[in-house]
VOPAGU-2260 file (C-alpha; in pm, 1 decimal, decimal comma):
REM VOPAGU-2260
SITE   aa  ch    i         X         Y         Z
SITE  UNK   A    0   10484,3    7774,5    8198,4
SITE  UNK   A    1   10430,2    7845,6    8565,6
SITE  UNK   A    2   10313,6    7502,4    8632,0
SITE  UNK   A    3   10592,3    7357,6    8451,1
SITE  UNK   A    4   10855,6    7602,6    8663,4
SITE  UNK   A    5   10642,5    7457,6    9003,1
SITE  UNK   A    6   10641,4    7149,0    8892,0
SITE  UNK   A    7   11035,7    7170,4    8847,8
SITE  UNK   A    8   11082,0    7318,3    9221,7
SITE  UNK   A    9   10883,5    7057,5    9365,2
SITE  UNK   A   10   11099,1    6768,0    9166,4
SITE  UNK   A   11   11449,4    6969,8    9317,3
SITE  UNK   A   12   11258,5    7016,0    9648,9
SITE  UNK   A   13   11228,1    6602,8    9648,6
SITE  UNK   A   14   11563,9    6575,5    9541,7
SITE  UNK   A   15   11697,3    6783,9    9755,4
SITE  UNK   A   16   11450,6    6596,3   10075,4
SITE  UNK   A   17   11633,1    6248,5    9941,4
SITE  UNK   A   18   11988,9    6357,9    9922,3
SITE  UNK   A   19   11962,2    6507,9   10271,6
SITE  UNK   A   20   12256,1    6297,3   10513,9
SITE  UNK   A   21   12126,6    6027,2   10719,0
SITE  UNK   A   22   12190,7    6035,8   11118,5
SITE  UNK   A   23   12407,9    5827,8   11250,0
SITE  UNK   A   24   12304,2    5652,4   11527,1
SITE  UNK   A   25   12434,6    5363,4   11792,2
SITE  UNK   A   26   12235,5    5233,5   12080,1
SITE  UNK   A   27   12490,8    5122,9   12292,7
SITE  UNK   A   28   12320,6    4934,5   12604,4
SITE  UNK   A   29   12429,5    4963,9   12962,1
SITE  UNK   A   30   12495,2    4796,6   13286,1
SITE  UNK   A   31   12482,1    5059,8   13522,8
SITE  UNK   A   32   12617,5    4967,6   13872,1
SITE  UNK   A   33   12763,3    4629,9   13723,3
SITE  UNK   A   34   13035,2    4855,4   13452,1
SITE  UNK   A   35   13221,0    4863,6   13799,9
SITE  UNK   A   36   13299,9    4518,0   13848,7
SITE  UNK   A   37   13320,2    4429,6   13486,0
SITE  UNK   A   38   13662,0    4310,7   13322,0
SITE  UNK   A   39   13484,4    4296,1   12976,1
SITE  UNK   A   40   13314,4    4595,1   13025,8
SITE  UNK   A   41   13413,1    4853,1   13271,4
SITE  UNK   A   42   13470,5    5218,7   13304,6
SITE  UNK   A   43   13801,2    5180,5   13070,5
SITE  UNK   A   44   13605,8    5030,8   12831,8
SITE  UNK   A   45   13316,9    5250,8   12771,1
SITE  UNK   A   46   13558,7    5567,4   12735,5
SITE  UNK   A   47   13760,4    5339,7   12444,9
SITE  UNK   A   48   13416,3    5322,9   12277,1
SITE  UNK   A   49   13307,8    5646,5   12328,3
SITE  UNK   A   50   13653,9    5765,7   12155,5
SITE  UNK   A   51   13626,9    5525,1   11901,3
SITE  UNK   A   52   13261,6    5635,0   11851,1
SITE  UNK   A   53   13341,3    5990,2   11862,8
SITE  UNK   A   54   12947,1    6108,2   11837,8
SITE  UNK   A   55   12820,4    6459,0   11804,1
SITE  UNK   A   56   12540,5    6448,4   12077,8
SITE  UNK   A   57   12524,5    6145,9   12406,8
SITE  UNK   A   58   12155,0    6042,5   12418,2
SITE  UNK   A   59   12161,6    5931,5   12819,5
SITE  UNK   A   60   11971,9    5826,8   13036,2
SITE  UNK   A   61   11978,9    6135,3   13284,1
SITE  UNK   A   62   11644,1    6352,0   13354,8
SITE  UNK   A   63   11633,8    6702,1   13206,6
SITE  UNK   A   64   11576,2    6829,0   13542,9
SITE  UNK   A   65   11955,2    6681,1   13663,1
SITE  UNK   A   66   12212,1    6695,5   13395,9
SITE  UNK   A   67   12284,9    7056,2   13450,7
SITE  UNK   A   68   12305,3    7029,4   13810,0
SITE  UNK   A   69   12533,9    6716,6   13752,2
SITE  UNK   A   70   12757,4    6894,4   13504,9
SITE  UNK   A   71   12812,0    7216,2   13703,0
SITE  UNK   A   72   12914,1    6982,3   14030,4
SITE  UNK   A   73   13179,8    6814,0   13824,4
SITE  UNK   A   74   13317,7    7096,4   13605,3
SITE  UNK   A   75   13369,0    7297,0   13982,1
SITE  UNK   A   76   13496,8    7002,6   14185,9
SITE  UNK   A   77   13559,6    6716,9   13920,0
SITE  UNK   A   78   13256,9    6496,1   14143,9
SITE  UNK   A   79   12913,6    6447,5   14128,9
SITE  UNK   A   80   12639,8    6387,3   14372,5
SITE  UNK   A   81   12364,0    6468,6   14223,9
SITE  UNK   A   82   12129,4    6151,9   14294,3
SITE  UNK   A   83   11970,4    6049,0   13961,9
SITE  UNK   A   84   12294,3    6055,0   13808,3
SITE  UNK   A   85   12541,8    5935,1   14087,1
SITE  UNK   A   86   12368,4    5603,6   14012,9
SITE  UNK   A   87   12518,7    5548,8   13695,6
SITE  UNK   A   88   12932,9    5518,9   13667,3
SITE  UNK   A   89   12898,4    5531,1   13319,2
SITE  UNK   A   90   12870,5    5881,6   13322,7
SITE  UNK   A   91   13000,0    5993,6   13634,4
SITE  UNK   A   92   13304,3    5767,3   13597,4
SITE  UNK   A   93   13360,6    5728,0   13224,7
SITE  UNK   A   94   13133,7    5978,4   12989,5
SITE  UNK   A   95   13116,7    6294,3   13161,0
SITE  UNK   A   96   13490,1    6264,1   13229,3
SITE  UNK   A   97   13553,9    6253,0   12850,8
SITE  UNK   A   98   13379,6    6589,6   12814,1
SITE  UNK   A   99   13681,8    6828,9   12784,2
SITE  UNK   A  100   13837,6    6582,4   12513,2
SITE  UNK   A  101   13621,4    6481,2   12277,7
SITE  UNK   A  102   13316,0    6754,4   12134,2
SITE  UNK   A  103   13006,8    6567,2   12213,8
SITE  UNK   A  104   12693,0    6728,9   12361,8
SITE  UNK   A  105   12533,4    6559,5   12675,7
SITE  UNK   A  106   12143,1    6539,2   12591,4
SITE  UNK   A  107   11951,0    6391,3   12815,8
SITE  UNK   A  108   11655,5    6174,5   12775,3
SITE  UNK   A  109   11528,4    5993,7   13067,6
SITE  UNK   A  110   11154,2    6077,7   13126,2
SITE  UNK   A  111   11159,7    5933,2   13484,0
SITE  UNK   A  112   11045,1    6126,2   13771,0
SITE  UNK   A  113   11073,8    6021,5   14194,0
SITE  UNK   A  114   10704,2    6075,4   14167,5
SITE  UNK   A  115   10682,9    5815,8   13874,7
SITE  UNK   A  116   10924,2    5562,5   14058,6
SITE  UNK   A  117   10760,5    5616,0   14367,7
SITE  UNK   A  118   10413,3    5532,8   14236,2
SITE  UNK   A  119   10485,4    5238,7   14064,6
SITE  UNK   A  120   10722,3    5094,9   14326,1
SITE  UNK   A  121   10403,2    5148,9   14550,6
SITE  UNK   A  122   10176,2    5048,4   14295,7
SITE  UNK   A  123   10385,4    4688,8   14221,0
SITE  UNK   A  124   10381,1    4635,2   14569,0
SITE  UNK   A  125   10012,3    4625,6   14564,5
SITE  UNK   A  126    9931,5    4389,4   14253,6
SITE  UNK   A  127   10168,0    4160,7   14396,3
SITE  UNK   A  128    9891,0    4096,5   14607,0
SITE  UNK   A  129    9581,4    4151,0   14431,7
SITE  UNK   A  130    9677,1    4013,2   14112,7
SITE  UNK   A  131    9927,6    3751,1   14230,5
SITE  UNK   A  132    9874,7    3512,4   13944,6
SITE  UNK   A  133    9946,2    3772,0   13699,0
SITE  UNK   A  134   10272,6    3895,8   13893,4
SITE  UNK   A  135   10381,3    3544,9   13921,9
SITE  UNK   A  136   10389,2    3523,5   13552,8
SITE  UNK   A  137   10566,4    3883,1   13503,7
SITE  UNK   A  138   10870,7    3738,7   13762,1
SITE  UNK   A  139   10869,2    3390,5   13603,4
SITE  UNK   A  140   10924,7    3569,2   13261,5
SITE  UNK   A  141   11168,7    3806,4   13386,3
SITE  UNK   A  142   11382,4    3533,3   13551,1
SITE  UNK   A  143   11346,1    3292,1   13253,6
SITE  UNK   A  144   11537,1    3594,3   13058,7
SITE  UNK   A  145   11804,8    3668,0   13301,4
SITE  UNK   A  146   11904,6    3237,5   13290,0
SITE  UNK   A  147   11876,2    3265,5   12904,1
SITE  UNK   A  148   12098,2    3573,4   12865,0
SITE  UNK   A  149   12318,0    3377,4   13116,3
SITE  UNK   A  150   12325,0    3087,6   12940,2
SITE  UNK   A  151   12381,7    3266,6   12575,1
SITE  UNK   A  152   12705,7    3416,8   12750,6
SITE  UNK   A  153   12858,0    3658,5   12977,0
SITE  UNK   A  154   12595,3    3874,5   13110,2
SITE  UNK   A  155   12858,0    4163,8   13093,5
SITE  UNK   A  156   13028,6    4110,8   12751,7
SITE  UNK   A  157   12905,1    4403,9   12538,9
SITE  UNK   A  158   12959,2    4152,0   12237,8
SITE  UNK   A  159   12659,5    3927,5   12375,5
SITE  UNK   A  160   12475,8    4221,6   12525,2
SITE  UNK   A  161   12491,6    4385,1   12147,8
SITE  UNK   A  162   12293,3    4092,2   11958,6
SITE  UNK   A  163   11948,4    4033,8   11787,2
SITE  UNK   A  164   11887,2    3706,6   12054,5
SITE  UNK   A  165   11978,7    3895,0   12367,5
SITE  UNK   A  166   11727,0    4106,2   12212,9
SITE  UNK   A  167   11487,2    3872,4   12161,8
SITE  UNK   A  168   11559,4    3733,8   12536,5
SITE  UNK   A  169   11456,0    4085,6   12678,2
SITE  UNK   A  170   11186,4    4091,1   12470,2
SITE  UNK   A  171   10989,7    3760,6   12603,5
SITE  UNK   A  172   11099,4    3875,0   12946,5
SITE  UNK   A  173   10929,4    4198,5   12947,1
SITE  UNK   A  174   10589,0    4118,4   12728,1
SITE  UNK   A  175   10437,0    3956,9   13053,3
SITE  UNK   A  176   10486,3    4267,3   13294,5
SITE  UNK   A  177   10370,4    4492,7   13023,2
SITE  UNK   A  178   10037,5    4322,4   12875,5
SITE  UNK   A  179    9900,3    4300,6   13245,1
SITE  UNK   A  180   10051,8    4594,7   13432,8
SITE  UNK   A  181   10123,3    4874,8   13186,4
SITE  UNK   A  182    9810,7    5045,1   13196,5
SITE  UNK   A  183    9778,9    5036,6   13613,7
SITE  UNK   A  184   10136,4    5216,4   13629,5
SITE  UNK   A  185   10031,1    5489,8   13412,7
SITE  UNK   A  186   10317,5    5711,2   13312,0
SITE  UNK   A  187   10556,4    5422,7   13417,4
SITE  UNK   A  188   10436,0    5171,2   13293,6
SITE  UNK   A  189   10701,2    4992,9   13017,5
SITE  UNK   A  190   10548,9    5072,8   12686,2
SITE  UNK   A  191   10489,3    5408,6   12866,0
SITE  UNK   A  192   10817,8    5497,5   13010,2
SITE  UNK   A  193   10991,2    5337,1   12706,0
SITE  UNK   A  194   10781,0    5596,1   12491,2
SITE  UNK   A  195   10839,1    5871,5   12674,9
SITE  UNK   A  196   11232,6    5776,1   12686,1
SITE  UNK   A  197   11202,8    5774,3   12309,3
SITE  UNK   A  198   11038,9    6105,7   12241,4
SITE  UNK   A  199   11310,1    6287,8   12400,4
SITE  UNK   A  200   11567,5    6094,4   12177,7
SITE  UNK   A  201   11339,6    6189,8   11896,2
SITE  UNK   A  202   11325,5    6532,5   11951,5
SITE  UNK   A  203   11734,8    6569,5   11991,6
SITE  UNK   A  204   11732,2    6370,0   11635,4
SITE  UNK   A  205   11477,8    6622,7   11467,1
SITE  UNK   A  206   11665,4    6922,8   11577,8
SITE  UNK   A  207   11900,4    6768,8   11360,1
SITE  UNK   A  208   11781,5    6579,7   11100,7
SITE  UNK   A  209   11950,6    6625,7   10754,8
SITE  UNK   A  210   12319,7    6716,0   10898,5
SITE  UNK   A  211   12479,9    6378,7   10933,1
SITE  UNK   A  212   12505,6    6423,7   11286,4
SITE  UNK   A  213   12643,6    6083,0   11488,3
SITE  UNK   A  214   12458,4    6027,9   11815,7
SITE  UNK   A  215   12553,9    5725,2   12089,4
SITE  UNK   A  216   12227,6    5634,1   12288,1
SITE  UNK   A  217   12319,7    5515,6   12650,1
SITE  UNK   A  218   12018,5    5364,0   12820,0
SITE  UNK   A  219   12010,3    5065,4   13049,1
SITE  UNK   A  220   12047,6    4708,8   12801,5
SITE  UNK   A  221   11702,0    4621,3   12838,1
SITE  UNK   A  222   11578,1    4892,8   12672,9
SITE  UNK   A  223   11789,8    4835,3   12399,2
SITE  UNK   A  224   11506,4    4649,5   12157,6
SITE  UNK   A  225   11233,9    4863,5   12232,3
SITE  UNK   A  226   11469,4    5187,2   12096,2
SITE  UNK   A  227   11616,4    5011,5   11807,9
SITE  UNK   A  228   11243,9    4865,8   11687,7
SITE  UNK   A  229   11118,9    5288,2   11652,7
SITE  UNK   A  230   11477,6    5337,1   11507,5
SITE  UNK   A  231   11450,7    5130,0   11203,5
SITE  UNK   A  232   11126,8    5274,6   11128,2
SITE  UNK   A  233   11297,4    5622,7   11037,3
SITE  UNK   A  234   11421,1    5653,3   10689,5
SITE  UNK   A  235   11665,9    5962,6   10857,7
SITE  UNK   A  236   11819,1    5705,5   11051,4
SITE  UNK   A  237   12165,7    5488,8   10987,7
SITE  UNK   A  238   12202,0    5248,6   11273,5
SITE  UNK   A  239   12545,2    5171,4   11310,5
SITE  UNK   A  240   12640,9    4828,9   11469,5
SITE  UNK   A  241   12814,1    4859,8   11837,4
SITE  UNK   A  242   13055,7    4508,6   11752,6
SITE  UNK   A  243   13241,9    4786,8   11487,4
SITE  UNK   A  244   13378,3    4990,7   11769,1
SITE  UNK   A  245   13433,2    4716,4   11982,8
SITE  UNK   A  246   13780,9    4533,5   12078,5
SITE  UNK   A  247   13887,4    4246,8   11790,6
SITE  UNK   A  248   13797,6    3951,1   11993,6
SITE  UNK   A  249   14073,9    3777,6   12163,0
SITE  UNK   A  250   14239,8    3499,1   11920,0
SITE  UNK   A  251   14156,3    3158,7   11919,9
């Protein structure tokens, strides 16, 4: 009898495990400095998808260390200075703005520190010399992406930016600078940094997993494939295609 009745509870717990709502999530990949010049996608734009969007919790791409500082210059003098974040109009001129009227939460989930920059700025600098062959191939990589994605389409149309073989483009671009210099820029390295990006938007998606919670992850474009491959690995995940809250495309 008793190991029927556990048996029971441990068939509802299962259930109950399985039925549990899915997250919501979009990885919607940025431009930074270039949302400011962009017709396709600009300040204007990013607040229509935001809206359209309408998540629970912002995954950006602001340290832990700076949002609060950030948020308490703009909710006293509608501006912010703060460095780390200043950098980034998308959330100094189009997300943070949008706080009093939608009911997100700002979480942020940069891991980058000045002391990490600073190292491997210093530290690039260095195997540019001593390992000159291996750098060459790193740039040559990185600039063969940059003329593909131009070539595929407008470097600033989130339609292009938003596919599987921009994706793909990053992807080849990057593998070079990680294989040979990952390890000698420690904790910012790109597997590393991209890891340590990730746990934090892990951790803000297991204090909720289970609720049905939406969540919009903002993080440079070229991050994009590394966040999505982790992402389709959770079975408490729903990724939700960015072209869905995007304009209709303009008729033929």
């Amino acid at each position: 009898m008793r190991c029927t009745l556990i048996l029971t509870l441990l068939a509802l717990l299962a259930t109950g495990c399985a039925g549990a709502p899915r997250s919501e999530v979009i990885v919607l990949g940025m431009i930074h400095g270039s949302h400011r010049q962009s017709e396709l996608y600009g300040i204007q734009q990013i607040q229509q998808i935001v809206r359209r969007v309408d998540p629970d919790f912002i995954l950006c791409e602001i340290p832990p260390d700076r949002i609060e500082a950030a948020l308490t210059e703009y909710r006293s003098t509608g501006e912010i200075a703060e460095s780390r974040v200043v950098r980034f109009p998308e959330y100094v001129e189009a997300i943070i703005p949008l706080e009093g009227e939608l009911s997100f939460e700002l979480v942020p989930c940069a891991a980058w520190t000045q002391e990490m920059a600073t190292y491997r700025r210093e530290k690039l600098a260095t195997l540019k010399t001593t390992r000159s062959r291996d750098y060459a191939e790193m740039s040559a990589a990185q600039e063969r992406a940059d003329e593909q994605i131009r070539a595929g389409g407008q470097s600033d149309d989130p339609r292009w930016i938003h596919t599987d073989l921009y994706d793909g483009y990053v992807r080849e671009g990057m593998e070079p600078y990680n294989r040979h210099f990952n390890d000698d820029l420690g904790l910012g390295g790109w597997d590393n940094i991209n890891a340590a990006h990730f746990a934090l938007i892990e951790k803000a998606l297991e204090a909720h997993r289970g609720e049905g919670k939406r969540f919009l992850v903002t993080f440079g474009s070229w991050h994009k494939y590394w966040f999505l491959e982790q992402l389709r690995a959770r079975a408490d995940v729903r990724l939700l295609e960015v072209g869905s809250f995007l304009d209709d495309p303009p008729a033929p």
